[in-house]
Wavefront OBJ file of the C-alpha trace (Angstrom):
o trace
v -35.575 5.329 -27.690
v -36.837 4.690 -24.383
v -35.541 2.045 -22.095
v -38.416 -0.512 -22.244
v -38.521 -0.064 -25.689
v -34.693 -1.162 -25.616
v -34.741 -4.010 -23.524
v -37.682 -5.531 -25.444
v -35.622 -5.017 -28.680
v -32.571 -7.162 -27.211
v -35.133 -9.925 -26.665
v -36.004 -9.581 -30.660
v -35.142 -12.708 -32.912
v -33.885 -9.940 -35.504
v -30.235 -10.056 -34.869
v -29.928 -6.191 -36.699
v -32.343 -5.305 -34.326
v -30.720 -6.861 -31.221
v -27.005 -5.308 -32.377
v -28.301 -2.010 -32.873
v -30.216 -2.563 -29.088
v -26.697 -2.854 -27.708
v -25.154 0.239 -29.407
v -28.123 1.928 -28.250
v -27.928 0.722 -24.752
v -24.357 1.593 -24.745
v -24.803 5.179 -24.988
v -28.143 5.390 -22.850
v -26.580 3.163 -19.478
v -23.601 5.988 -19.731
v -25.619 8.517 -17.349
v -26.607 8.151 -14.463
v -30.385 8.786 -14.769
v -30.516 6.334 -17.884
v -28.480 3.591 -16.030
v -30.970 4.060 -13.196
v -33.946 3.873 -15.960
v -32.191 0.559 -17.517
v -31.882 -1.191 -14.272
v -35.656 -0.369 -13.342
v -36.299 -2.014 -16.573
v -34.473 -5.147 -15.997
v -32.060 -4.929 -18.693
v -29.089 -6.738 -16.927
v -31.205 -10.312 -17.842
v -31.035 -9.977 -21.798
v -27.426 -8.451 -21.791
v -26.530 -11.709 -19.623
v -28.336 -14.164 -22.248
v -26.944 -11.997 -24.753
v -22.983 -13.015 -23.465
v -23.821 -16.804 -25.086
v -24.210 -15.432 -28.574
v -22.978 -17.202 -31.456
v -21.673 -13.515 -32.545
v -18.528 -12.433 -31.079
v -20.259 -8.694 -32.340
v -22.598 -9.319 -29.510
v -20.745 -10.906 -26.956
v -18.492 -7.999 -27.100
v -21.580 -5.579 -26.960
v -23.231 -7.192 -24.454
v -19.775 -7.562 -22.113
v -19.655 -3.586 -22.232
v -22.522 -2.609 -21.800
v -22.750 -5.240 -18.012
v -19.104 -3.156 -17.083
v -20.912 0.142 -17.193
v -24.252 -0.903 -15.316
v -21.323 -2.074 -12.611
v -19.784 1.481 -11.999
v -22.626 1.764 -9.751
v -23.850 0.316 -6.380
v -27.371 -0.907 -7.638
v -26.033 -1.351 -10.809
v -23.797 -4.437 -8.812
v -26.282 -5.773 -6.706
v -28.319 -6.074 -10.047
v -25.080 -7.696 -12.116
v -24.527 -10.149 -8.937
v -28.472 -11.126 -8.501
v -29.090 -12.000 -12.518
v -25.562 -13.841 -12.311
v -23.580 -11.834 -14.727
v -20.206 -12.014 -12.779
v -20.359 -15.588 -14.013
v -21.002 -14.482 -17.734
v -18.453 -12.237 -17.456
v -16.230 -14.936 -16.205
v -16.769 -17.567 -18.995
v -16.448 -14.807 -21.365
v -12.591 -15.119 -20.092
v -12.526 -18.402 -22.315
v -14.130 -17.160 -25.178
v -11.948 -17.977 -28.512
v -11.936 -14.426 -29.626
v -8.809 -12.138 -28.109
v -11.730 -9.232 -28.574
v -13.806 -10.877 -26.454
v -11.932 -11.477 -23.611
v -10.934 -8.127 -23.914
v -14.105 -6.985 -23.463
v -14.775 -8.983 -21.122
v -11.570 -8.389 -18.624
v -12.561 -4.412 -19.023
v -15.898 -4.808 -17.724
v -14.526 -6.626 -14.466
v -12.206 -3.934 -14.140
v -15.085 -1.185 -14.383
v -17.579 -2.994 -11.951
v -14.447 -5.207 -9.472
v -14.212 -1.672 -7.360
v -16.850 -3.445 -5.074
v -16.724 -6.366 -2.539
v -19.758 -8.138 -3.722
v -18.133 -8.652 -7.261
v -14.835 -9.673 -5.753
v -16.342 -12.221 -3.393
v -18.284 -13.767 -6.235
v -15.019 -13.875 -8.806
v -13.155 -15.636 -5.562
v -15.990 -18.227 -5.043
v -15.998 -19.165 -8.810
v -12.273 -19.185 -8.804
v -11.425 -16.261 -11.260
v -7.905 -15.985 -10.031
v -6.899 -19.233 -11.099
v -8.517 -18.706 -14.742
v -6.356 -15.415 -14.878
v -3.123 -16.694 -13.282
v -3.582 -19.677 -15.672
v -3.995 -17.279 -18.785
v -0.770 -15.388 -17.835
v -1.265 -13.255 -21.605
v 2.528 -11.575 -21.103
v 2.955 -11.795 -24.388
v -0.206 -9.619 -25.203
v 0.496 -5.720 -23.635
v -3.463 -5.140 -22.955
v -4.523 -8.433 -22.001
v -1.515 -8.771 -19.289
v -2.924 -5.422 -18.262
v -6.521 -5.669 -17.795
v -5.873 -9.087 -16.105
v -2.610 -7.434 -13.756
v -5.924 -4.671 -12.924
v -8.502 -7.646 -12.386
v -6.073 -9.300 -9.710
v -5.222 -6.549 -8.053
v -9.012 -5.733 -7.514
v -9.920 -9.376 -6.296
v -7.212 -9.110 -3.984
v -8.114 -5.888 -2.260
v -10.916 -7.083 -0.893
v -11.091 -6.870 2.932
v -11.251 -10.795 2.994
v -8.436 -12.061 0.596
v -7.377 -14.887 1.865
v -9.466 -17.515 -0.062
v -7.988 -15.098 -3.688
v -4.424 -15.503 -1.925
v -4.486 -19.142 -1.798
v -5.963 -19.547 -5.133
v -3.644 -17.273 -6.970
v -0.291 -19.381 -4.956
v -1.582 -22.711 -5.112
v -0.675 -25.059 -8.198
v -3.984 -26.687 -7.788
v -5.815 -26.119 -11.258
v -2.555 -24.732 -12.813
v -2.180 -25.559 -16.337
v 0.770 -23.559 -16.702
v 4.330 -23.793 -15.126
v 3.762 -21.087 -12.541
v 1.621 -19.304 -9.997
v 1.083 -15.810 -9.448
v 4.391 -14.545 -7.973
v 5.613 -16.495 -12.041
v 3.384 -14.049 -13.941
v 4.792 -11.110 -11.501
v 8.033 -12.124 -11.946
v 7.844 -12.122 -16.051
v 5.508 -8.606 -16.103
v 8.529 -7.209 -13.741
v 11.568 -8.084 -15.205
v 11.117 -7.155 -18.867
v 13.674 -5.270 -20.260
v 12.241 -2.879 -22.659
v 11.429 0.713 -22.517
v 11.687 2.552 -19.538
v 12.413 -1.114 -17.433
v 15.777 -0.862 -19.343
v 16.798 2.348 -18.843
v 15.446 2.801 -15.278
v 18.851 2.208 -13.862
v 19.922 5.466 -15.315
v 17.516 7.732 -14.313
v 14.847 9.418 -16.323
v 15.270 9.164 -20.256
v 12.713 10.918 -21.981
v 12.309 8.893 -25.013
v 11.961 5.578 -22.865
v 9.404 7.143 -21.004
v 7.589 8.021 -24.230
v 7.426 5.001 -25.113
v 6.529 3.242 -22.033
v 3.544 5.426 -21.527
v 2.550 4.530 -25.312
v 2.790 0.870 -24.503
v 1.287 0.865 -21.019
v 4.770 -0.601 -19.542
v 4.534 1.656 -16.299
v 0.445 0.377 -15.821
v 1.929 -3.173 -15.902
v 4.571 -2.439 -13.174
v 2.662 -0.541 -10.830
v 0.155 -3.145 -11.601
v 2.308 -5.952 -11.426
v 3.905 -4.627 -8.120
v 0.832 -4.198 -6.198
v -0.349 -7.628 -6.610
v 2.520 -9.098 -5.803
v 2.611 -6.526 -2.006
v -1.165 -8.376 -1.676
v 0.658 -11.701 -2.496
v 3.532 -11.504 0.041
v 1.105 -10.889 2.993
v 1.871 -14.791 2.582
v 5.265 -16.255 3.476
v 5.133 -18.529 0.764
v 4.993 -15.459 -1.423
v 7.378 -13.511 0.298
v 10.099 -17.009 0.262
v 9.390 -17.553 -3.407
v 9.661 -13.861 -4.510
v 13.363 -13.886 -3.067
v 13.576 -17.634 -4.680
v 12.527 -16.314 -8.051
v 14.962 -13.439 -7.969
v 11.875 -10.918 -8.031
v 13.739 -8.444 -5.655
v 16.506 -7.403 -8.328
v 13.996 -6.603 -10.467
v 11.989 -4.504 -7.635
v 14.849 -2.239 -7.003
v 16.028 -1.330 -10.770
v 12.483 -0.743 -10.866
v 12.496 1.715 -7.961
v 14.717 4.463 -9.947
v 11.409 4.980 -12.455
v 10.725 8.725 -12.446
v 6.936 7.643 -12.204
v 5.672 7.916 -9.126
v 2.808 5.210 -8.032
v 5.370 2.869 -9.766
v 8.193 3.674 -7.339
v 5.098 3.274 -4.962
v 4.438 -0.402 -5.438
v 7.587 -1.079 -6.125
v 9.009 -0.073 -2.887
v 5.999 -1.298 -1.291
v 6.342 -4.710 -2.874
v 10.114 -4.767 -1.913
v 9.325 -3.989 1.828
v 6.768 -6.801 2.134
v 9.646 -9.317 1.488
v 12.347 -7.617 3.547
v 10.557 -8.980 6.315
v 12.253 -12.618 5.750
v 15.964 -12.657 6.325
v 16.738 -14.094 3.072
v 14.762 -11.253 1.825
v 16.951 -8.862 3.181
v 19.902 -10.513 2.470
v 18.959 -10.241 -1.338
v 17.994 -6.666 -1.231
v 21.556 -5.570 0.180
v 23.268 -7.473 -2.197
v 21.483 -5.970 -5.148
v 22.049 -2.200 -4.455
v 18.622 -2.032 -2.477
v 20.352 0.820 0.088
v 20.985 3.041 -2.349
v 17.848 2.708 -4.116
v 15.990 3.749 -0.791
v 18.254 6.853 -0.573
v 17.028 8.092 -3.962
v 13.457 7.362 -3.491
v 13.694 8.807 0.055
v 13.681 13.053 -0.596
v 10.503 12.516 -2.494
v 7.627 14.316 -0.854
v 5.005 12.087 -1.118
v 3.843 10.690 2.137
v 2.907 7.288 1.351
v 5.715 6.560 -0.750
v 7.665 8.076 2.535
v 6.283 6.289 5.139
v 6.589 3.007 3.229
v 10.293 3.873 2.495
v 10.815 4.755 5.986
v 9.347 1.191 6.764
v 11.500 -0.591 4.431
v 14.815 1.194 5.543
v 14.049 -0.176 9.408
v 13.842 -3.294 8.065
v 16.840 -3.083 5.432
v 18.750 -1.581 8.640
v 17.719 -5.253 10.477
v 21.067 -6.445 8.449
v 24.372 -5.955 9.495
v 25.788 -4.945 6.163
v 22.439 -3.220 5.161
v 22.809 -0.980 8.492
v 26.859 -0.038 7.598
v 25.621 0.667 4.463
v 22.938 3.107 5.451
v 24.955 4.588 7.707
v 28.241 4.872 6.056
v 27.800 5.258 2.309
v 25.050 7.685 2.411
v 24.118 10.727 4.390
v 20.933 8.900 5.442
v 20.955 9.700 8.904
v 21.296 13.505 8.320
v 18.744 13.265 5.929
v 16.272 11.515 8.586
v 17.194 13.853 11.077
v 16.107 17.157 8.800
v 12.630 15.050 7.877
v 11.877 14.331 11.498
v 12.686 18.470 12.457
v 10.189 19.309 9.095
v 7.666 16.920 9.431
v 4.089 17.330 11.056
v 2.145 14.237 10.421
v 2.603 12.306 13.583
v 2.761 9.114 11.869
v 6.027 9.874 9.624
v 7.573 11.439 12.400
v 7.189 7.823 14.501
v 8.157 5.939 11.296
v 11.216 8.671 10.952
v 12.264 7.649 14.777
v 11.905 3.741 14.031
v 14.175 4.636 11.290
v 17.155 6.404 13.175
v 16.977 3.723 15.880
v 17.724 1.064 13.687
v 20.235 2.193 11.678
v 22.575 3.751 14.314
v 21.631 0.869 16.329
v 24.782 0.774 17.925
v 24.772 4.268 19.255
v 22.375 4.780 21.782
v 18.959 3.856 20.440
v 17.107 4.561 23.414
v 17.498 8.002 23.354
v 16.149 8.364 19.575
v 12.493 8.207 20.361
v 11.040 12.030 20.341
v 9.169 12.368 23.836
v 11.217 10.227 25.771
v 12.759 11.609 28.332
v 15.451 9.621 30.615
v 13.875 8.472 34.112
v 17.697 7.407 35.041
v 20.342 9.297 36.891
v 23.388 10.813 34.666
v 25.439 7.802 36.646
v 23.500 5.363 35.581
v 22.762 6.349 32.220
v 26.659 6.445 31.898
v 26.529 3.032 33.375
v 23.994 1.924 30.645
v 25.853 2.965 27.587
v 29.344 1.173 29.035
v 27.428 -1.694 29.061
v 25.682 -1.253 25.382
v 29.073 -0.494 24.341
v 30.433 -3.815 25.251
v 27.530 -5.505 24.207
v 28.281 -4.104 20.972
v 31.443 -4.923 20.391
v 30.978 -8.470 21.029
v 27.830 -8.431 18.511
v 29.581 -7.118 15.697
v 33.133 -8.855 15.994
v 31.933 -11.716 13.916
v 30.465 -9.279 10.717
v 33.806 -7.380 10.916
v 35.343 -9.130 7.900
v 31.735 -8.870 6.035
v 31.628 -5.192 6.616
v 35.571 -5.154 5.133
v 33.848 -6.946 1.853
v 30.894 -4.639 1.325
v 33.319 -1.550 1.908
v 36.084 -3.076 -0.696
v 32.930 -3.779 -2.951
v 31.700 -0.752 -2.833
v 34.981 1.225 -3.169
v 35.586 -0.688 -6.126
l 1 2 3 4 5 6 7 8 9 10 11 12 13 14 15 16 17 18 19 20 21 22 23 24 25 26 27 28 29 30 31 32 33 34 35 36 37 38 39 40 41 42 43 44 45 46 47 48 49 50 51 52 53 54 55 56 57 58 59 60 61 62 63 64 65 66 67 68 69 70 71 72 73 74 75 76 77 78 79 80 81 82 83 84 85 86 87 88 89 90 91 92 93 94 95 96 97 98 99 100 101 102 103 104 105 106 107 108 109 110 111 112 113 114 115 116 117 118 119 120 121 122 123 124 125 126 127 128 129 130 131 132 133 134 135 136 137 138 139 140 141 142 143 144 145 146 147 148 149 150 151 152 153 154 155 156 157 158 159 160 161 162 163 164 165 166 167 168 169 170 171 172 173 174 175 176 177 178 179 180 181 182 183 184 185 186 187 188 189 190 191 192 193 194 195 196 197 198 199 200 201 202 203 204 205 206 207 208 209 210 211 212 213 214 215 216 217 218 219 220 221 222 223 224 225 226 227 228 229 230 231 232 233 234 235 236 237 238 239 240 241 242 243 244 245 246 247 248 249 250 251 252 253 254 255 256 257 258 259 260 261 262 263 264 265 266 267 268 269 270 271 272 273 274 275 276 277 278 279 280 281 282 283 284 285 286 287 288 289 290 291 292 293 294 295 296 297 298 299 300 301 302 303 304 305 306 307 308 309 310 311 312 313 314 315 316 317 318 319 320 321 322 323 324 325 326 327 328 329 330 331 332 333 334 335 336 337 338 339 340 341 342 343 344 345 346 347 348 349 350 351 352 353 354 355 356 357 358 359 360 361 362 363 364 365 366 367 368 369 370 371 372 373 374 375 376 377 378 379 380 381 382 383 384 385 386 387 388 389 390 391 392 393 394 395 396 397 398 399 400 401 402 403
């Protein structure tokens, strides 16, 4: 069946006809060539009529077959000029589950690109998806954690930030960092046993259920989110960074990833920090640390500079755990440039109190062996006066930890 032929029939006022147009259409927009052929033949415009069927058979149909024609450039400059990002869209309130299904996957096959993003921003998509919050439903929550993390990739996301944090619109109790916050701290499958390490039979069944999708999922949007202080404030407020770092000991790695990520986007507020050295976060970074995977790396690297910001999150790292002669035998290994400055950063900060201007690779001392003498007298005192007052803190942690 050739492509006019098919985009006449779902135009016909035979509804077999029409159904068996969509299967049909299905299978021939899968290739390239015949998604090329279908677009040529205007096909988007009766698949978007087609998403106001009575039939939920049809609706579905038709919601598929507009996610593959968006896998391709033309194919989204065709779904954005006939208006089917809005079809899409009001297919989120459809009263069939199936439909919305549908509906959710195709976003998630054609939201790779900025001109679908922008358009689910201007007719306020996030707030429809924050407001539908489907925890409760495993592959709903995850084709709409995969929708918001799309819309809020785009290079512009500040409009999708604000929409996804505001209450404006909000129907239900919560905003975005709310529907992170209950996807994150579920205890069930490998969430529960992630404090232990890998267990096999958890991860089974996480993988069966989609559990580690939703975190890594879950954890991503909420990094996007907390490029906003209000996000980052009402993560620590919601007690989102607990979860974060039991979540960091998953042996799956692009859910460490986000998790960690997500956790150093907050440790840039004080309380933030505060929070992640009470809950174990040290430790957590010392585990997740000897993995060789340079982005997780560098973003670890990032988040123990920050971590070492804290008093007790600095005695931590530098007492408890061979961190520093772990950093040390990175830095001498390493190659990329980048992970070798982000290895420095790291050192400096957490033996802050022992020379850090010396810790930078490359830079040698311009002062006398006198002065530089002179120099570290005076850091020395400084010192000491700066960490009298956290003495009896650091005696806590230590007892704490001994304990």
């Amino acid at each position: 069946m050739g492509h006019p032929k098919i985009a006449a029939q779902l135009q016909s006022e035979d509804p077999i006809v029409v159904e068996k147009a969509l299967v049909a259409a299905r299978e021939f927009i899968k290739s390239a060539w015949g998604r090329a052929a279908a677009l040529q033949a205007d096909i988007v415009v009766p698949l978007v009529t087609l998403t106001t069927s009575p039939e939920s058979s049809k609706r579905i149909l038709s919601a598929e077959d507009l996610g593959l024609i968006g896998v391709t450039e033309l194919g989204v400059h065709s779904l954005v000029q006939h208006r089917a990002v809005e079809a899409l869209d009001a297919l989120l309130d459809d009263a069939d589950p199936a439909v919305q299904v549908a509906a959710l996957r195709a976003l998630v096959k054609c939201g790779w690109h900025d001109d679908i993003r922008t358009r689910l921003v201007m007719i306020e998509t996030p707030v429809k998806l924050v407001n539908k919050a489907f925890v409760d439903d495993d592959l709903r929550c995850r084709l709409e954690l995969k929708v918001l993390r799309h819309i809020l990739s785009t290079r512009q996301n500040t409009a999708a930030v604000e929409q996804c944090l505001s209450s404006d619109g909000l129907t239900t109790s919560g905003n975005a960092v709310d529907l992170c916050m209950k996807v994150l701290s579920r205890q069930r499958g490998i969430a529960a046993g992630s404090k232990l390490g890998t267990n096999p039979a958890a991860v089974a069944t996480a993988d069966a259920e989609g559990e580690i999708e939703e975190f890594e999922n879950g954890a991503a949007v909420l990094t996007m989110l907390c490029a906003h202080e209000k996000a980052r404030q009402q993560s620590v407020d919601v007690g989102l960074v607990p979860a974060l770092v039991r979540l960091m000991h998953m042996p799956h790695l692009h859910a460490r990833f986000s998790c960690t990520e997500a956790c150093a986007a907050i440790l840039v507020l004080k309380v933030g920090k505060d929070a992640f050295v009470e809950c174990g976060g040290c430790d957590a970074l010392y585990r997740v640390l000897p993995i060789a995977y340079a982005p997780l790396r560098l973003v670890v690297l990032n988040a123990i500079t920050l971590a070492a910001e804290h008093p007790v999150g600095r005695y931590k790292l530098m007492a408890q755990r061979p961190v520093m002669s772990m950093l040390e035998k990175l830095r001498a290994t390493s190659t990329d440039p980048v992970i070798i400055e982000a290895i420095a950063e790291a050192i400096r900060q957490v033996s802050f109190n022992h020379q850090p201007q010396q810790l930078k690779p490359g830079a040698d001392s311009l002062l006398s062996p006198r002065e530089v003498k002179k120099v570290y007298g005076t850091l020395e005192d400084s010192n000491k006066r700066l960490t009298e007052p956290i003495v009896p803190m650091l005696k806590v942690a230590l007892s704490e930890d001994q304990e």
